[in-house]
N, C-alpha and C positions, 0 to 999 in steps of 0.2 A: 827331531819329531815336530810335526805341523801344531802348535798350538790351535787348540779349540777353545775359546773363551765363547764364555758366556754372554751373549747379546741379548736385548729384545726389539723387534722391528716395531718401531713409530707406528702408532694407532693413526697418525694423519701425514701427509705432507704440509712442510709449512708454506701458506701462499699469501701474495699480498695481490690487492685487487682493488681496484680505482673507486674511493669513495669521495667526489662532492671535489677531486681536486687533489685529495690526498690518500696516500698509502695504507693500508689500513693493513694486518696481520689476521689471518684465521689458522689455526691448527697447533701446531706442536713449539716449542722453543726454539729459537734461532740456531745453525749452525754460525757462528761469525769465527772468523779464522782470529779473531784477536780471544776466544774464549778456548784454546786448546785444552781438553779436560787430560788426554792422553797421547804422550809421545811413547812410538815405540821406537828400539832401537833393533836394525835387523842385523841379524846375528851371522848373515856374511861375511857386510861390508862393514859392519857400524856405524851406519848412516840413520841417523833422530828421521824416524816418517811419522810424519802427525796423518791419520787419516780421519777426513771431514765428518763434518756430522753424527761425530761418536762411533765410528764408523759403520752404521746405518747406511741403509739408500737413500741417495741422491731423489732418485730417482727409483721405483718399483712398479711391480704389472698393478694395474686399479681393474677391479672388478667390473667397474662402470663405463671405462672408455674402453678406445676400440683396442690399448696394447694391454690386454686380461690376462696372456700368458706372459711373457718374459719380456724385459727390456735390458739392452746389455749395449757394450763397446760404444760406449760414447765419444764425441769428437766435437771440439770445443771454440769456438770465435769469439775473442774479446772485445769490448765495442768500450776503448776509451772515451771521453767525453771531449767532443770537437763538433764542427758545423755537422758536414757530413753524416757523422756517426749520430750526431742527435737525430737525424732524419731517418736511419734506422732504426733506432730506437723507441720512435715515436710508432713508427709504421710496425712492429714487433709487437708493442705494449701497448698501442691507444694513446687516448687523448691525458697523459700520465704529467703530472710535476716535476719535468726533469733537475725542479732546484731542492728536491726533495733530498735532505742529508744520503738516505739508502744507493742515492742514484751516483753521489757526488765523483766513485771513480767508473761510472758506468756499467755495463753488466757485461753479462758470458751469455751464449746464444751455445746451447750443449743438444746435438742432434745425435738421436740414438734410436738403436736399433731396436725395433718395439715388434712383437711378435703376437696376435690373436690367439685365442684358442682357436678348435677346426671350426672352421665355416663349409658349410657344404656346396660343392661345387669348387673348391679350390683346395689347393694343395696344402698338405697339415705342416705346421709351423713353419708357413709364409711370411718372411720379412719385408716392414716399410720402413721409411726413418720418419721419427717422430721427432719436435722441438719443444725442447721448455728454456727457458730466460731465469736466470737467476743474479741478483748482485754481486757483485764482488766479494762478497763476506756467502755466500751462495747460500741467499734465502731465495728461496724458491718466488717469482715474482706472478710468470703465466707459464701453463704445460697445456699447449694448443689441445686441441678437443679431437683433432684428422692429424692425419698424417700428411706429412709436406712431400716422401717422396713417394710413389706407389706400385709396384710390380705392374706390367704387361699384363692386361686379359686374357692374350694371344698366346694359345697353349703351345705355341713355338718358336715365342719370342726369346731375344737371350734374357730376361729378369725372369721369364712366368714366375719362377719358386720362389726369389725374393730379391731385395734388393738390399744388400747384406754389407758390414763391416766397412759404413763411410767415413771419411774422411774431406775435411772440409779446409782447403787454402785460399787465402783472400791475397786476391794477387791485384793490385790498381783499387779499384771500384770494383771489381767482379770476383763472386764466390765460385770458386773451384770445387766443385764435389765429387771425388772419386771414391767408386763401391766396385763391389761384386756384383756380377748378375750371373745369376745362377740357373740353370733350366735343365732336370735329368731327360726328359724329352728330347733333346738333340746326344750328337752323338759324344761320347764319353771325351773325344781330347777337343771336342769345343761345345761344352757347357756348361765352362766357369771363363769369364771373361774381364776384365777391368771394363769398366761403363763409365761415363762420366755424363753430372747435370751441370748446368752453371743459373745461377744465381745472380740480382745485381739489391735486392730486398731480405735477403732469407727466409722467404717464405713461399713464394712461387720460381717455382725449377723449370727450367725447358730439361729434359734429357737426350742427350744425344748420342747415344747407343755405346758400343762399343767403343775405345779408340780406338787411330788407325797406327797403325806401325809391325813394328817385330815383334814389343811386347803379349801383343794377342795370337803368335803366329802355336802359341801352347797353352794350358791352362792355367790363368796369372790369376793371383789376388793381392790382398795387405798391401795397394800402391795409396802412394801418397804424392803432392807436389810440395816442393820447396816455395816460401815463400817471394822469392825474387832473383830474374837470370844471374846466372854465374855466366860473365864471360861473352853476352848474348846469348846462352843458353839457359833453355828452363831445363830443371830436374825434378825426375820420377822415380821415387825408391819403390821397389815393388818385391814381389814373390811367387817367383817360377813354380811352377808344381810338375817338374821335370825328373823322371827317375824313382827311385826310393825314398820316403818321404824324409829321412834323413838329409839326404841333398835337397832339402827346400831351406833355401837361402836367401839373404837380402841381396840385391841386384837393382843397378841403377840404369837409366835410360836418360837417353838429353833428347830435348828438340828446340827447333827455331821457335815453335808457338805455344801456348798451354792447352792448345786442344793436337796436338799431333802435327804430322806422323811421329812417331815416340821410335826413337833406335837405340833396346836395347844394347849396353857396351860390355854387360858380366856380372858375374858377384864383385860384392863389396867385402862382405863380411857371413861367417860360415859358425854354425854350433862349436861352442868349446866342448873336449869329451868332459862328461862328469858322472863318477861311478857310480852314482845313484841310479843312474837310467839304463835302460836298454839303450836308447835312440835319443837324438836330441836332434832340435830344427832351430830356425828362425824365419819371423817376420817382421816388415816395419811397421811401426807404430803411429804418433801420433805427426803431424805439419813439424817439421823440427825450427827448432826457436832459433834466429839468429843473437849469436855473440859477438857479431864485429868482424871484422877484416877476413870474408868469404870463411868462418867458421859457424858451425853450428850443433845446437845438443838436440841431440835423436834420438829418442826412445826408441824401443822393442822392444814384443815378446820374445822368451822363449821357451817352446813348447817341447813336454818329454813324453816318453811313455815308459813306464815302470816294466818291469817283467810280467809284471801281473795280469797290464793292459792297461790296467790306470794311466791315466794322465794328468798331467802338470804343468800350467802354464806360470811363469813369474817376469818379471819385469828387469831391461836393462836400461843402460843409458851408454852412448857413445857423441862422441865428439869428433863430427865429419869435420875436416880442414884441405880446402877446394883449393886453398895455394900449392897444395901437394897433389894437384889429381893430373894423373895421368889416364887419358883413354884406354892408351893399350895395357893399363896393369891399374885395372878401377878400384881393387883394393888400397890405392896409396891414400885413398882419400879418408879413410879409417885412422886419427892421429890415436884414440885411445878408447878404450870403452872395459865397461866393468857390467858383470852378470848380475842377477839374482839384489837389483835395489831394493826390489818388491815382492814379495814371494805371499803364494796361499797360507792365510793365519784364521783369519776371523769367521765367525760362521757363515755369513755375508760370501765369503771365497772357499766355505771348502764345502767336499758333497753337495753338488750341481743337484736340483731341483729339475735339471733337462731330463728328456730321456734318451741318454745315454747307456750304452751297451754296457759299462765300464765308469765309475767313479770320476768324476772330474774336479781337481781344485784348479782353479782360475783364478789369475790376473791377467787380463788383459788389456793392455795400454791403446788410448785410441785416441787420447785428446788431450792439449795440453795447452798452458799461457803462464808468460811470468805474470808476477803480482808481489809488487811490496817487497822486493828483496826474495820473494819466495815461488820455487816451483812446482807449478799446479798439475799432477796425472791425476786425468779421468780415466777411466779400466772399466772394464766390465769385468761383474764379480761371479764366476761360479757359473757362468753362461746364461743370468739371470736377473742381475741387477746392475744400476748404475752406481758406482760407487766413485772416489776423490780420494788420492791422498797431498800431502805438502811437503815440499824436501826446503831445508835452507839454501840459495842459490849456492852461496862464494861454498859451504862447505861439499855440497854435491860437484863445483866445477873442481874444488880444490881436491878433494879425491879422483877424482877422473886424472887429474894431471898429478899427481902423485903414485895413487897404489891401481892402476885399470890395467886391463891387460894390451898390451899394444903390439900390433901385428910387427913381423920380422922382414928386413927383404925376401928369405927366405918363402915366405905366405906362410908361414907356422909363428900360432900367437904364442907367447908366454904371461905367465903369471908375474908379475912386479911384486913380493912381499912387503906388507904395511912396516911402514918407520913410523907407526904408533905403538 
């Protein structure tokens, strides 16, 4: 059963904002990762998930600015403190005390998916991505006033309806942003497409449409890039919307450059059945964090629908290892991964505030950074907020390499039983 506990959503956001030189606090009590009020243990895997800010929003729709309806699937860049990255930082927050204690391991730069009520003349729950800056302990520092990226006017462009479920990789000096662009206006198998903006500030986007390749030659979304070539090649986790929505699966694509041409290679990795559901899927999730010698930890959703029609989104983790990949059998690159880290608990994630035909609990993984020994998912809660939780590294990798379930030659996963 989904626990519902009892929350209350924060009367403010906590912000800090440039006084005389120094940092100054207005609103609600700090969320700081060193003050965990509550660890939960989820009743999968048994993995301790501390989720931020009491688990409260992050991030919520303000009556006042322009994202009043929903803000969700956040996706996250961390800006340690170096030359460079003080030059974003400064250019993000102003003329700010970088020697300020708050600043000392520098901030998160968390761009999400922020949603209007209807404006007339445009289409109803039209997506832009929005940014707000938060420190490392993630107090809220600045939550820009606009939006950084913005849908097409052009009622036949590929974003008009929105520009949906980004994802942001810093690859050299350059911000990598890959979204949806969405537009029912054209025709039904090309008007969901991967788009990509790039960045070199985070805050002014060129966008540059579609990419080119195989990836687009069907309906793609949930694409991500790798932070750095394998091989001389860059990698694009993505999601086919090919067939049955059951067969919507993670699949990977390589190119020579980070803007294309992108050549789909296959799936990587496919829904495990689980008797709770009718149907299950998957997508990829957040930039996946390198671990050393061509490995990497990858979030994902994965998404069900009950018999009912309900649906359920929850969180995994796997560990891609690129020593093992072969082109022609792209699932090698799968060493381990384990379901359900994170699943709908809090009121924050269950019964979606959208309107939705059908009930929605939500977790959806979209952003991610280590910090401190500790792994940071940002998720979008319930299709409606920004929400954070924290896993401890060594015991999240150490469970992946112990009890996850690891694909077979065969292409059929098994269950590893816990030796806990």
């Amino acid at each position: 059963m989904i626990r519902r506990e009892r929350a209350v959503l924060s009367q403010g956001l906590l912000n800090m904002c440039n006084t005389g030189g120094k940092l100054s606090r207005i609103g609600t009590e700090p969320c700081a990762l060193a003050r965990k009020v509550k660890i939960m243990t989820n009743r999968s895997t048994r993995l301790k998930v501390t989720r931020l800010n009491h688990g409260r929003p992050l991030i919520a729709a303000d009556p006042h600015r322009w994202d009043n309806g929903f803000t969700l699937n956040p996706t996250a860049v961390r800006l340690t403190r170096s030359p460079r990255n003080d030059e974003l930082i400064r250019g993000i927050l102003g003329d700010v005390d970088l020697d300020h204690p708050k600043l000392r391991d520098g901030v998160i730069a968390v761009f999400y998916r922020g949603i209007p009520k209807n404006i007339p003349g445009r289409p109803s729950l039209r997506s832009s991505v929005g940014l707000a800056v938060f420190t490392s302990e993630f107090e809220l520092l600045r939550r820009f006033a606009y939006p950084v990226v913005v849908p097409s006017d052009d009622p036949m462009s590929f974003d008009y309806n929105g520009v949906e479920d980004q994802r942001v990789t810093r690859i050299g000096d350059t911000f990598y942003m890959v979204y949806c662009g969405f537009n029912p206006n054209l025709p039904v198998h090309h008007n969901i497409h991967i788009c990509m903006a790039i960045s070199t500030d985070l805050i002014h986007w060129t966008k540059l449409g579609p990419v080119h390749g195989s990836v687009n030659d069907y309906p793609n979304k949930d694409a991500v890039l790798l932070p750095e070539p394998i091989d001389g090649m860059y990698v694009m986790l993505h999601r086919p919307m090919v067939g049955h929505q059951s067969n919507f699966n993670i699949a990977i694509a390589v190119s020579q450059s980070p803007l294309g041409p992108w050549q789909d290679l296959g799936t990587i990795m496919r829904a495990l059945p689980d008797p709770r559901y009718a149907i299950s899927w998957l997508g990829a999730g957040s930039a996946p964090i390198p671990l050393g010698n061509n490995r990497y930890l990858a979030d994902y959703h994965i998404g069900n629908y009950l018999s009912t029609g309900e649906r359920d989104y929850s969180a995994g983790y796997a560990i891609l290892n690129f020593n093992n990949f072969d082109p022609a059998k792209p699932e090698s690159v799968v060493e381990s991964r384990c379901e359900h880290v994170l699943e709908p608990e809090t009121p924050y994630e269950v019964c979606s505030p959208w309107p939705h035909e059908r009930n929605l609990n939500c977790v959806f993984p979209a952003g991610s950074c280590e910090l401190n020994g500790h792994i940071i998912m940002l998720y979008g809660g319930a299709d409606a907020y920004v929400l954070g939780a924290c896993f401890e590294r060594n015991e999240l990798l150490s469970y992946l390499e112990a009890n996850a379930v690891r694909p077979q030659p065969d292409g059929v996963a098994v269950d590893i039983p816990s030796r806990s």
